[in-house]
Backbone as a printed PyTorch tensor [residue, N CA C, xyz], in Angstrom:
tensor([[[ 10.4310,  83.2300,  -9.1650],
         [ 11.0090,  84.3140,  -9.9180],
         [  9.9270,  85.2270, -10.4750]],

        [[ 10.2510,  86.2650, -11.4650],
         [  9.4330,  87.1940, -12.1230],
         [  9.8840,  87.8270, -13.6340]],

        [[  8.9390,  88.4360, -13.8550],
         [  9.7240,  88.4460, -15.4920],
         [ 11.2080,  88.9240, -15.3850]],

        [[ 11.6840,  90.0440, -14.3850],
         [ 12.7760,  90.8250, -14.0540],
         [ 13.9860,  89.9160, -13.3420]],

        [[ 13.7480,  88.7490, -13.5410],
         [ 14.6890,  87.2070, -12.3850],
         [ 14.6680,  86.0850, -13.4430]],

        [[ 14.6760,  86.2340, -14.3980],
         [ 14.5870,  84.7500, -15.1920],
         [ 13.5900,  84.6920, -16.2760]],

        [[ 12.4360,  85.4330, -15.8760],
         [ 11.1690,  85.0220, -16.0000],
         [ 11.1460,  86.1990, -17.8040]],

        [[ 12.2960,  86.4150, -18.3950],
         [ 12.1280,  88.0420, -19.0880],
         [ 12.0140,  87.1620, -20.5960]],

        [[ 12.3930,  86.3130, -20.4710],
         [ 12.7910,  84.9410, -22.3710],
         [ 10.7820,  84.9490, -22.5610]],

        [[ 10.5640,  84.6350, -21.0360],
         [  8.8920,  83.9960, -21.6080],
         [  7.9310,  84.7270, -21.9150]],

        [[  8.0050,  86.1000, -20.8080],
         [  7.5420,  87.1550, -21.5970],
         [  7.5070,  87.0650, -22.4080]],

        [[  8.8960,  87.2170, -23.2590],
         [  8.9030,  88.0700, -24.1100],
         [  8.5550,  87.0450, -25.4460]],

        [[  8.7060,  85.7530, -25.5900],
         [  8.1640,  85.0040, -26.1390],
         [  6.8490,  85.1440, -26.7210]],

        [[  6.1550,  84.9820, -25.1820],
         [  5.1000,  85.4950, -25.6330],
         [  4.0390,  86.1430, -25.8100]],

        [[  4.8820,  87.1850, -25.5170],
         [  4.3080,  88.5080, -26.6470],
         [  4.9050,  88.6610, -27.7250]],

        [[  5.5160,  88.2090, -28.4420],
         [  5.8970,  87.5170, -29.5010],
         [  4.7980,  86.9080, -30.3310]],

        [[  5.0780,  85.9400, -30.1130],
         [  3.7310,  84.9470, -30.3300],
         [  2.3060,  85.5770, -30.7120]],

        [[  1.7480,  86.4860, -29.5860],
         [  0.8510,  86.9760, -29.1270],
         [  0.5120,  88.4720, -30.3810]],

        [[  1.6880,  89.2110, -30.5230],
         [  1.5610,  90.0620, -31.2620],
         [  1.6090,  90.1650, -32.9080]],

        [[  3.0810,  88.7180, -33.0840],
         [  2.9390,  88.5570, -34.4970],
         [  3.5840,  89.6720, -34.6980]],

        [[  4.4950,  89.6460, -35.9400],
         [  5.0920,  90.3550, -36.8230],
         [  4.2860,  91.8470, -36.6940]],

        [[  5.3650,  92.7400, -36.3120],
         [  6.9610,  92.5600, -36.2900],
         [  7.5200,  92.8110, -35.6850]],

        [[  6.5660,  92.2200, -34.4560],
         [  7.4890,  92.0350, -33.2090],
         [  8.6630,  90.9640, -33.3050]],

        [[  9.3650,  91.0580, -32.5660],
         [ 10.3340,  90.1920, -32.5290],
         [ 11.5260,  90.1260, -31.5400]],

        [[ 11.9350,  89.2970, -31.0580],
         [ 13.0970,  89.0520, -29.4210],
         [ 14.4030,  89.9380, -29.8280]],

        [[ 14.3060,  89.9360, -28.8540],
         [ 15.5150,  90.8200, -28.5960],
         [ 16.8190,  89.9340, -27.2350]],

        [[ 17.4840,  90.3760, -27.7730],
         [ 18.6860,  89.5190, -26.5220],
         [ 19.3330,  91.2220, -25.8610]],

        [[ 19.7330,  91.3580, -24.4840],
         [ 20.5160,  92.3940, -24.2730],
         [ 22.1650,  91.6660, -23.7180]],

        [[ 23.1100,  92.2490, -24.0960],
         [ 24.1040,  92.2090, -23.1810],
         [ 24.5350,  93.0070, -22.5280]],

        [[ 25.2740,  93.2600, -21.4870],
         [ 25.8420,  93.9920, -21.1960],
         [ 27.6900,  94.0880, -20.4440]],

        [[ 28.2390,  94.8300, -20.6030],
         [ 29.5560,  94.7990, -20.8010],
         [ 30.2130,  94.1470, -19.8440]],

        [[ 30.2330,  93.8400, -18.4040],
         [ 30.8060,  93.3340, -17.4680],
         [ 30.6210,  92.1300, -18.0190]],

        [[ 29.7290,  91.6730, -18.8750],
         [ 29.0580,  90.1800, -18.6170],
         [ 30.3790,  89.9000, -20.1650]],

        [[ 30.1470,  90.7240, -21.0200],
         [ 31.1700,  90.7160, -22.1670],
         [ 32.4540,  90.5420, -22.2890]],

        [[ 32.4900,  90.7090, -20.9740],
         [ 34.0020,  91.2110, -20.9110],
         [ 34.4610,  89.4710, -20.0820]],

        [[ 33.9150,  88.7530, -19.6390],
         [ 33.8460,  87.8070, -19.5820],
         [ 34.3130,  86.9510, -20.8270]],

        [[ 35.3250,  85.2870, -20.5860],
         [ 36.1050,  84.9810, -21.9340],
         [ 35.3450,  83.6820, -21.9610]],

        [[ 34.0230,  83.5640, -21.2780],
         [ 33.5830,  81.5210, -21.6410],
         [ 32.6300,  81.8490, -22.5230]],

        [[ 32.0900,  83.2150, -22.9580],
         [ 30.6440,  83.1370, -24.1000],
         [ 31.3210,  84.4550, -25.1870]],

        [[ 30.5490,  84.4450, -25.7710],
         [ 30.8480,  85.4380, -27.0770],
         [ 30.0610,  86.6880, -26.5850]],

        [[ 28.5210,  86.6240, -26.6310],
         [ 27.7560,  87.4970, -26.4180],
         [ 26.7650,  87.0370, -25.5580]],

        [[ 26.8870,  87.2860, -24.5340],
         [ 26.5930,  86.6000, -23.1460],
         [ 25.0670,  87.5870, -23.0850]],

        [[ 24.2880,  86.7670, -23.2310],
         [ 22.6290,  87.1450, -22.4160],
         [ 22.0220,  87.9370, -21.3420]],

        [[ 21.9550,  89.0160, -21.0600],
         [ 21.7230,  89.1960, -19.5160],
         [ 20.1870,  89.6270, -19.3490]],

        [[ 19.6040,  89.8800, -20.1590],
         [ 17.9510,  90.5850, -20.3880],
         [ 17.2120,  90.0300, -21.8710]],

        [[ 16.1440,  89.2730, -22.1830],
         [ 15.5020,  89.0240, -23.1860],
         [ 14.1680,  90.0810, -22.6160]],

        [[ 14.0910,  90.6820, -24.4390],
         [ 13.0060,  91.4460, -24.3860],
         [ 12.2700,  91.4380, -26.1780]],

        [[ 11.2850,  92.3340, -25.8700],
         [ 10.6140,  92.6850, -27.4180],
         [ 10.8800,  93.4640, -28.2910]],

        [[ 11.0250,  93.6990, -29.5680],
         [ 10.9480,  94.7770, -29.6750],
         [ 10.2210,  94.7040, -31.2420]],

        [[  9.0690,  95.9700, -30.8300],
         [  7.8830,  96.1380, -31.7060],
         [  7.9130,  97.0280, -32.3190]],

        [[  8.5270,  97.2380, -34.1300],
         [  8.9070,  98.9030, -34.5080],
         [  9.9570,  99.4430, -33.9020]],

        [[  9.2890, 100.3350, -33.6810],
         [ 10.2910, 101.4120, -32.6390],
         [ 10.1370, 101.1240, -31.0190]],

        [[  9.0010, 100.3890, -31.1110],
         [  9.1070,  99.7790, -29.0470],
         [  9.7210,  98.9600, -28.6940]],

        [[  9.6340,  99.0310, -27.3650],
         [ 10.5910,  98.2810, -26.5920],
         [ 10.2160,  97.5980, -25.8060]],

        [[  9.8190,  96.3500, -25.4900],
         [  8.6680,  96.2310, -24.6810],
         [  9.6070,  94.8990, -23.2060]],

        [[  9.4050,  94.9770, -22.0310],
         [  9.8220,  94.0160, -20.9780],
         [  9.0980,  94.2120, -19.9370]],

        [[  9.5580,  93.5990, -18.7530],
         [  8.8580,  94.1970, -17.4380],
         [  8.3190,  95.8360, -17.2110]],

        [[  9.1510,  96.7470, -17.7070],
         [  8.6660,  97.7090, -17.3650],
         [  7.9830,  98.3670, -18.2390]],

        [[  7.3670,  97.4120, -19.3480],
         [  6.3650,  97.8130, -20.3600],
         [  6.9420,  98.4930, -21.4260]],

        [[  5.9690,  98.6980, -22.1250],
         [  6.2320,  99.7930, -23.4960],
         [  7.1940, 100.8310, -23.5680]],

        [[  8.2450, 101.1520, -23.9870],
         [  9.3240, 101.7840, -24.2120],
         [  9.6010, 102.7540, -25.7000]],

        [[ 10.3830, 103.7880, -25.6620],
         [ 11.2850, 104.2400, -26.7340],
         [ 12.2210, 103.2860, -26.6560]],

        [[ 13.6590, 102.9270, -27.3180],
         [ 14.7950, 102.6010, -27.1860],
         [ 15.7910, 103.6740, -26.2610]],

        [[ 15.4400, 104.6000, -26.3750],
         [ 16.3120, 106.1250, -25.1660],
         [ 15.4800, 105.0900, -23.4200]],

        [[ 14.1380, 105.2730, -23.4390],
         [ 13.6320, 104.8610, -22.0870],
         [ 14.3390, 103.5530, -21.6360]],

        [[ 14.1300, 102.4240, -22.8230],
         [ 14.4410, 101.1130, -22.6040],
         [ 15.7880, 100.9710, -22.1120]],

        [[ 16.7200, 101.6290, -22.5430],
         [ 18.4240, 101.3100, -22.2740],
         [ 18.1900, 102.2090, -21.0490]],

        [[ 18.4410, 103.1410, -20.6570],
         [ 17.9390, 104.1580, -19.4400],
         [ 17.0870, 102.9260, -18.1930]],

        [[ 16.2040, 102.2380, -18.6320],
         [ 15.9010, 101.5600, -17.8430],
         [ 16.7860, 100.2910, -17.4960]],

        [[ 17.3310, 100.0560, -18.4190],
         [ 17.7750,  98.8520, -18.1790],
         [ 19.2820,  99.4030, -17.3260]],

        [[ 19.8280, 100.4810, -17.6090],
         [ 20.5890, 100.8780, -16.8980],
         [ 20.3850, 101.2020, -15.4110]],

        [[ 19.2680, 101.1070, -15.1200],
         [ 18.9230, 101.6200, -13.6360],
         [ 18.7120, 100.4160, -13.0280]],

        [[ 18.1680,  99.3150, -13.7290],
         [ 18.3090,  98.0670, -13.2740],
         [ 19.5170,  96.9190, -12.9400]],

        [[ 20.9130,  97.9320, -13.4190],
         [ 22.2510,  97.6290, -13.1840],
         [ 22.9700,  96.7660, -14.2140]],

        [[ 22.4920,  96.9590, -15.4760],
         [ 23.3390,  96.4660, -16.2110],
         [ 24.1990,  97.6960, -17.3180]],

        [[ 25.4160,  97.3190, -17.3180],
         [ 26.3830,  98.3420, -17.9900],
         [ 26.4830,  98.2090, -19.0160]],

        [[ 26.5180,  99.3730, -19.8070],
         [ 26.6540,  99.7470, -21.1370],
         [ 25.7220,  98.2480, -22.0720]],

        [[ 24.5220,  98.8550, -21.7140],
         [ 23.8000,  97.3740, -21.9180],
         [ 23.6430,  97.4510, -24.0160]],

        [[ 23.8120,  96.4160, -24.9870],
         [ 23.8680,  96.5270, -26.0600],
         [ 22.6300,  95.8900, -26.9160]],

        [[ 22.4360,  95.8690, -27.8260],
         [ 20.8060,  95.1950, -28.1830],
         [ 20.5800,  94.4800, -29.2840]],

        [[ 20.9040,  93.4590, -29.2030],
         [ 20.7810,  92.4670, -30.5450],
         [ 19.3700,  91.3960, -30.9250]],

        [[ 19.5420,  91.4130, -32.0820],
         [ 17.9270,  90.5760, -32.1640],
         [ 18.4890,  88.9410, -31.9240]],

        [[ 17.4160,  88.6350, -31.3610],
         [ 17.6520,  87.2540, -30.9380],
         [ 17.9490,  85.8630, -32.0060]],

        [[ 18.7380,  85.3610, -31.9610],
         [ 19.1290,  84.5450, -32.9350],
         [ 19.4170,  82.7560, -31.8770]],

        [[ 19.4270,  81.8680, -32.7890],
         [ 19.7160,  80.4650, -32.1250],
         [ 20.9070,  79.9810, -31.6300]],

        [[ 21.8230,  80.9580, -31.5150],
         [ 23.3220,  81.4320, -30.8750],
         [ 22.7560,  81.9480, -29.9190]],

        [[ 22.5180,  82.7220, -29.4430],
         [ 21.7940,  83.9440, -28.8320],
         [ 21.3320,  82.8520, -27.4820]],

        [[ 19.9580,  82.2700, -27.9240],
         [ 19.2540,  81.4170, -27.1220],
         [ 19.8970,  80.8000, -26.8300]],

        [[ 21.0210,  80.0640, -27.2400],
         [ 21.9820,  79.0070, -26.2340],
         [ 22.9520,  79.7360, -25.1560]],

        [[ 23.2630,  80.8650, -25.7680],
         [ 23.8730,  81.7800, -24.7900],
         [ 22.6830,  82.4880, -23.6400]],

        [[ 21.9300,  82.6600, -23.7150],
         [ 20.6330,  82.7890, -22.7020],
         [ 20.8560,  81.6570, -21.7360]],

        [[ 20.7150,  80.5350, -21.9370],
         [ 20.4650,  79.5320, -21.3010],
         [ 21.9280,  79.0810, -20.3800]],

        [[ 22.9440,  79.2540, -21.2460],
         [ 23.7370,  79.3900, -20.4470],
         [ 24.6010,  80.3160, -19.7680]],

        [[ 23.9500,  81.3320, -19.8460],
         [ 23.6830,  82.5300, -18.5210],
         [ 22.7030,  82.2820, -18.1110]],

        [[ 21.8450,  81.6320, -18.1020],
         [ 20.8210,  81.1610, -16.8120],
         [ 19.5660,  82.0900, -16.9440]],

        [[ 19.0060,  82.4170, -18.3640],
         [ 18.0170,  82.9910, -18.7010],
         [ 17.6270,  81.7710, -19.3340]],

        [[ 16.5320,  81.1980, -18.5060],
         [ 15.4260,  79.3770, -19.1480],
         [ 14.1100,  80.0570, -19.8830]],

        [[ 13.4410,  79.1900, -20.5390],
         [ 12.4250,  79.9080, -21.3780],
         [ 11.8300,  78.3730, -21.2550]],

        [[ 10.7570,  78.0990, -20.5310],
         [  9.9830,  77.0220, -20.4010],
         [  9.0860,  77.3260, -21.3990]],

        [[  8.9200,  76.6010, -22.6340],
         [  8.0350,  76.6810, -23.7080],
         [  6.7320,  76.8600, -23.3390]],

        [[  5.8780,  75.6260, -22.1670],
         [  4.6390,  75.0160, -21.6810],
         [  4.0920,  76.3330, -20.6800]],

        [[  4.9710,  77.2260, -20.0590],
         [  4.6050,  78.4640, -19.7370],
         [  4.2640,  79.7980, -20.5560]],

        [[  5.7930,  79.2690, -21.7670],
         [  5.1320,  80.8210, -22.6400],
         [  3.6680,  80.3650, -23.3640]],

        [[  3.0670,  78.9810, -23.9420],
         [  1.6650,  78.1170, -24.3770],
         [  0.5230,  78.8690, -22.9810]],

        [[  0.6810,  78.3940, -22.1330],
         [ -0.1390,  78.9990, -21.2720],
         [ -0.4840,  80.2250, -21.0590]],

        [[  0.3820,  81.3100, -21.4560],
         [  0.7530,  83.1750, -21.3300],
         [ -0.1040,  83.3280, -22.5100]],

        [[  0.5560,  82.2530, -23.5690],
         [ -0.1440,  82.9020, -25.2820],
         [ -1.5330,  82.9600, -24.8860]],

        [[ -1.8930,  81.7100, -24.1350],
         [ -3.7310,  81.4270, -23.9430],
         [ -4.2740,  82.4200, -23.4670]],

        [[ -3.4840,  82.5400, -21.9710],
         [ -3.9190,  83.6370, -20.7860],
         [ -4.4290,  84.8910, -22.0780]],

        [[ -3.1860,  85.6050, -22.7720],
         [ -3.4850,  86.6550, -23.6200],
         [ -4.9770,  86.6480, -24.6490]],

        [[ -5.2420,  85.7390, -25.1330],
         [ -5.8660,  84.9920, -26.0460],
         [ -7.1020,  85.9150, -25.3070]],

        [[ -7.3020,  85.0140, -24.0140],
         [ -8.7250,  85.0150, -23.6150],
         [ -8.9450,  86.3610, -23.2050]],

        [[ -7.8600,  87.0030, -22.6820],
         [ -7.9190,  88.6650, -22.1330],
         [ -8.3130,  89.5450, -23.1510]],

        [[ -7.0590,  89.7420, -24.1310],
         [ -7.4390,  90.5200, -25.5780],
         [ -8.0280,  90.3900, -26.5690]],

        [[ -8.3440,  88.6790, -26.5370],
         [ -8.7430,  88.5770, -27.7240],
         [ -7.6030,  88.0180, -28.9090]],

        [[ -8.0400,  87.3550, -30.6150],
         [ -7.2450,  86.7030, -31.0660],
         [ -6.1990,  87.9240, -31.8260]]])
């Protein structure tokens, strides 16, 4: 997979991690997936969001770019909630996994690239 297939929870983890307050996760839904009756607020994109950025696969964002993007990537009327421990169980069961021992390894990778 890739951050854009599964891979978008660990990202965004950690750069999380990595950036520290006040950054912080973001969950997206979007409406087909909503409209669905087995979850409440069904998962379809985990991302960052730093201030006013927006940060995922396709990098650094406004919130206008970020939804715009995420719309081109085919999700409808996509909505943006901060990530909560509801949230993450609903991730997981939409089939967004967040292997902890990968986002530990990303934090490092970052570590040694940027610096602490």
């Amino acid at each position: 997979g890739d951050w854009g297939a599964g891979g978008c929870w660990i990202l965004g983890q950690a750069l999380v991690e990595f950036l520290g307050p006040p950054a912080v996760l973001i969950a997206v839904s979007e409406r087909r997936a909503r409209d669905m009756e087995d979850v409440i607020i069904p998962v379809s994109h985990v991302a960052v969001q730093y201030a006013d950025i927006y940060i995922d696969y396709n990098g650094a964002q406004t919130e206008k770019a970020f939804i715009k993007n995420l719309e081109k990537d085919g999700l409808e009327d996509p909505e943006i909630y901060r990530m909560t421990n509801k949230l993450k169980r609903e991730a997981i069961q939409y089939g967004i996994p967040c292997d902890f021992t990968n986002v530990k390894d990303l934090v490092s990778m970052l570590h040694r690239k940027f610096g602490p």
